[in-house]
N, C-alpha and C positions, 0 to 999 in steps of 0.2 A: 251420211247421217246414220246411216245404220252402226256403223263402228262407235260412233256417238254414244248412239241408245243402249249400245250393248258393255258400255266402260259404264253409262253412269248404273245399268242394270247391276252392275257386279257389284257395287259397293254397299258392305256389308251396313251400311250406317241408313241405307232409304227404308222411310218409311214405307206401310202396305199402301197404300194409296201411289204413292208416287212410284209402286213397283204396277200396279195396275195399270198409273198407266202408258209406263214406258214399254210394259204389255204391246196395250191396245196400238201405241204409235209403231211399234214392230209389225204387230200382226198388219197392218196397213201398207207398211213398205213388203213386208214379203208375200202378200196382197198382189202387188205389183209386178212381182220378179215371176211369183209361179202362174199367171194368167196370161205371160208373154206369148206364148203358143195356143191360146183357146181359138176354134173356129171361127169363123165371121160366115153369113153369107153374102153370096157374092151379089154383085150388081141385078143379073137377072134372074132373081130370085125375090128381090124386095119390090117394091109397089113406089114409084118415083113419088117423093113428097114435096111441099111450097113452104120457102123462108116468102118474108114481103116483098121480096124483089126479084125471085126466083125458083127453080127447082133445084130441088136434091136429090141423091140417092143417100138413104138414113144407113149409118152401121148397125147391124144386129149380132148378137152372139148366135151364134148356128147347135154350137153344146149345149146340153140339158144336165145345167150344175147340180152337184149335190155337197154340201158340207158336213163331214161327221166328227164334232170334235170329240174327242177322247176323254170321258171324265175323270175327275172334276176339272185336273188344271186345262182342258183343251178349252174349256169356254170363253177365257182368257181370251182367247186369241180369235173370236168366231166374230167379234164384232168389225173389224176391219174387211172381214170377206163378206160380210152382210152390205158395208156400203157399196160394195162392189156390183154384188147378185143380193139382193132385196126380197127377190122372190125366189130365191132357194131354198128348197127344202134341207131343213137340220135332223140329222138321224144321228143320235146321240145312243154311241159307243160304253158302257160303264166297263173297263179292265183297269182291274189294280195288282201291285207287281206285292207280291207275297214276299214278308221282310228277310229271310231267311237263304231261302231258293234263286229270290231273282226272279223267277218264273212269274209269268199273267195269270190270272186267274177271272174269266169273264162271270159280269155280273148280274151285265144290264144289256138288253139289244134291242133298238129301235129299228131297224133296216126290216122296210116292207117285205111281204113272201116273193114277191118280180120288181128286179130292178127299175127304174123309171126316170133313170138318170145314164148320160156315159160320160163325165167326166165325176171322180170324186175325191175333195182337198180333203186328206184326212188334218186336223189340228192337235198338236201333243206338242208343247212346249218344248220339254226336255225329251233327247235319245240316250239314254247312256248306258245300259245293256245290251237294249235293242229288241229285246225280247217283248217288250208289250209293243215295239211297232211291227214284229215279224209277225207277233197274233193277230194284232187288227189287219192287217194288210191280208195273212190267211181268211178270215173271218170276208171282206170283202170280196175275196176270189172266191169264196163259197158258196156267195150270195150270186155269183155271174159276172165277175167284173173282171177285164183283162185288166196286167199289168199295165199298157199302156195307157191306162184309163184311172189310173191312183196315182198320186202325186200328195206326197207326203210332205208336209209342214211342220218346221220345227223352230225353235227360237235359237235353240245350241244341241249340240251332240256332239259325243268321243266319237274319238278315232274307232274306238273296240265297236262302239253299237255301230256305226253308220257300215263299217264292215260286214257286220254281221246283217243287215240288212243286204246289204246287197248278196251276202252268197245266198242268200234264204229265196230274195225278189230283183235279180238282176231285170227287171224290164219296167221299174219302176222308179220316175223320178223323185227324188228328197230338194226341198228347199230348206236353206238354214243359214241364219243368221252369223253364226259363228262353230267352230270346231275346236273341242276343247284335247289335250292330250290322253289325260286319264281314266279310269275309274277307279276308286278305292274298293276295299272289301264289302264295304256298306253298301256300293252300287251307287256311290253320286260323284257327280261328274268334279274333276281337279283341275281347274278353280271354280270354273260353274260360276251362280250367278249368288246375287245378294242375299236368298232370305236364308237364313241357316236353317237347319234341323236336328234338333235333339230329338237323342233314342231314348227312352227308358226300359230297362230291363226290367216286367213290372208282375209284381204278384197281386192279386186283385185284393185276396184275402187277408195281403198285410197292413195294418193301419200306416207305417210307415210309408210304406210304395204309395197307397192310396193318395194319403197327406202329398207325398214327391210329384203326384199327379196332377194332381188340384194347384200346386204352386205353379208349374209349368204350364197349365193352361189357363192361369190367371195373369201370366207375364206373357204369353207369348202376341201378343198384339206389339205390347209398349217396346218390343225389342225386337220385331222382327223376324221369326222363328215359328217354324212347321214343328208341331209333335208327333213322331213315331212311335207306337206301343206297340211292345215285343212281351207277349207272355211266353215267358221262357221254358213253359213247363208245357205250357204246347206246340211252343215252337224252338228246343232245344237251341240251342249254342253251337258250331261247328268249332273246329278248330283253332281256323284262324280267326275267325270274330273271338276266341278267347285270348288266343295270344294278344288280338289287337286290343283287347278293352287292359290287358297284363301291361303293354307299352304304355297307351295314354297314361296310365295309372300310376305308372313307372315305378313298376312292382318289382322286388328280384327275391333272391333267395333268403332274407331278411324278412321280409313282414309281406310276403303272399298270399299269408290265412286270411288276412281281411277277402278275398273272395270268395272263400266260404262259412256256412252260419257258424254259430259258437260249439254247437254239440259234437261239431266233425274235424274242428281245428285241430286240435291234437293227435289225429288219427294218423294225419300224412305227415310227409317230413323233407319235402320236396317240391318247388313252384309246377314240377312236370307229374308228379302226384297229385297237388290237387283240380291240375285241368284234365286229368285222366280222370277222375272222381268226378266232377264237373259232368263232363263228358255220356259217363256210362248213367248218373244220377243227376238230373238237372236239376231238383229241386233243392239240392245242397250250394247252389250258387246263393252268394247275401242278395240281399236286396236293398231297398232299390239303386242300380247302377242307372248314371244317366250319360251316356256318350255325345260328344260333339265332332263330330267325325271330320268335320272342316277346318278345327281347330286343333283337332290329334288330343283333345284330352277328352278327360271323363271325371265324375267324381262318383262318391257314396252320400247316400243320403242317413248316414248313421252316424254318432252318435243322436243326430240333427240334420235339417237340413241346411248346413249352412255354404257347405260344400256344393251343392247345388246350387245354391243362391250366390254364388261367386261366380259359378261355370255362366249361368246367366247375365250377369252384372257384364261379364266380359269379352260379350258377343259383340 
């Protein structure tokens, strides 16, 4: 069933509803796989109790659960280990992975000043750096908590992040649904799951980017799609995130100036000219770019947006 939930999860065509809740029907079965090992007490230690016809000794959990799902998307996944433990306390994690770096960046920390738990499910759908699970898992060891005592939940992760996880926190278990091969430069997992995600390259103070903005977050319910905002003037461009947006773009030494604005077109005379201008001057990148990085293209939102309103139409 789980192979099931994770083929219809991939297709790009589910709506958000039906991704919720093939979610929730995950986070339930893997519910089941990572509680295989939770404590019980044993026989003389419980209090014998009466069915109508007899005694029993009742099952108890002997571990003191804790659940921390990772925001936002770990909440997702928090309602299958609620049916489970009901009376678990939820200590919600806020780290988001900085578009540029890759890197976590913590935002939000519920985790009491003394631990009050010793088993804890962390929940984070996707691994695919690895890098916000090596944070949280730090953050928890900081709070008091052995490895052997976190146990990581995920819906899917690469090969790269679950790796990188383990040389960070070798004495901590990972549960997951599926293992993907890749990561791309963007940092999302190859093939990963259904909902896509456009990037925009976005200047706040241009009426176009603004306009490119406002379209994307008025489609992205009806089609299925996460919006990522990259301001490029504070969060520069590297290298290869330019050459990759030069591929999707399928730019060569012919008509490469569309990447940068009108004033500076004529300055260079080379596609490795103007990503070295790029480069040293972000704010000479056009605007707005919008990348699909699951789809390897991109468009421009200039003369119009119409080019965006394609790249969307054909998710």
């Amino acid at each position: 069933m789980v192979a099931v939930k994770i083929s219809q999860l991939r297709d790009k065509d589910q709506s958000p509803k039906v991704v919720r809740e093939l979610v929730h029907d995950l986070s339930s079965l893997l519910a089941y796989e990572a509680t295989k090992d939770i404590s019980l007490h044993t026989k003389d230690q419980i209090v014998c109790a009466q069915t109508p016809r007899g005694s029993y000794y009742p099952v108890q959990i002997k571990d003191e659960i804790g659940l921390v799902p990772v925001l936002r998307s770990g909440l997702g996944l928090i309602q299958g280990f609620l049916n489970m433990f009901p009376d678990a306390p939820v200590y919600h994690l806020g780290i988001y992975r900085e578009k540029m770096s890759h890197q976590p960046v913590e935002y939000y920390n519920k985790l009491p000043q003394i631990p009050n738990v010793n088993i804890c499910y962390v929940l984070d759908p996707i691994i695919a750096t690895g890098n916000t699970a090596v944070a949280t898992v730090n953050m928890l060891k900081d709070w008091g908590l052995k490895g052997s005592q976190i146990k990581f939940v995920a819906v899917i992760g690469s090969k790269q992040g679950i790796e990188h996880i383990k040389q960070e926190h070798p004495d901590i278990c990972i549960y997951l649904a599926a293992i993907d091969d890749a990561v791309d430069s963007y940092g999302y997992i190859n093939p990963g799951i259904g909902d896509s995600v456009l990037t925009i390259y976005h200047n706040p103070q241009c009426t176009k980017s603004r306009n490119a903005l406002k379209l994307l977050e008025e489609n992205k319910d009806k089609h299925n799609y996460q919006v990522q905002i990259v301001q490029y003037k504070k969060e520069p461009l590297n290298r290869q995130q330019l050459e990759t947006l030069v591929d999707y773009l399928g730019l060569n030494e012919d008509n490469f100036s569309v990447l940068l604005r009108p004033e500076v077109q004529k300055s260079v005379s080379s596609l490795n000219e103007a990503i070295e201008l790029i480069l040293h001057e972000p704010q000479q990148l056009e605007r707005p770019f919008v990348i699909d990085a699951q789809h390897k293209k991109a468009a421009l939102g200039r003369p119009d947006l119409s080019g965006i309103e394609a790249l969307i139409a054909n998710l």
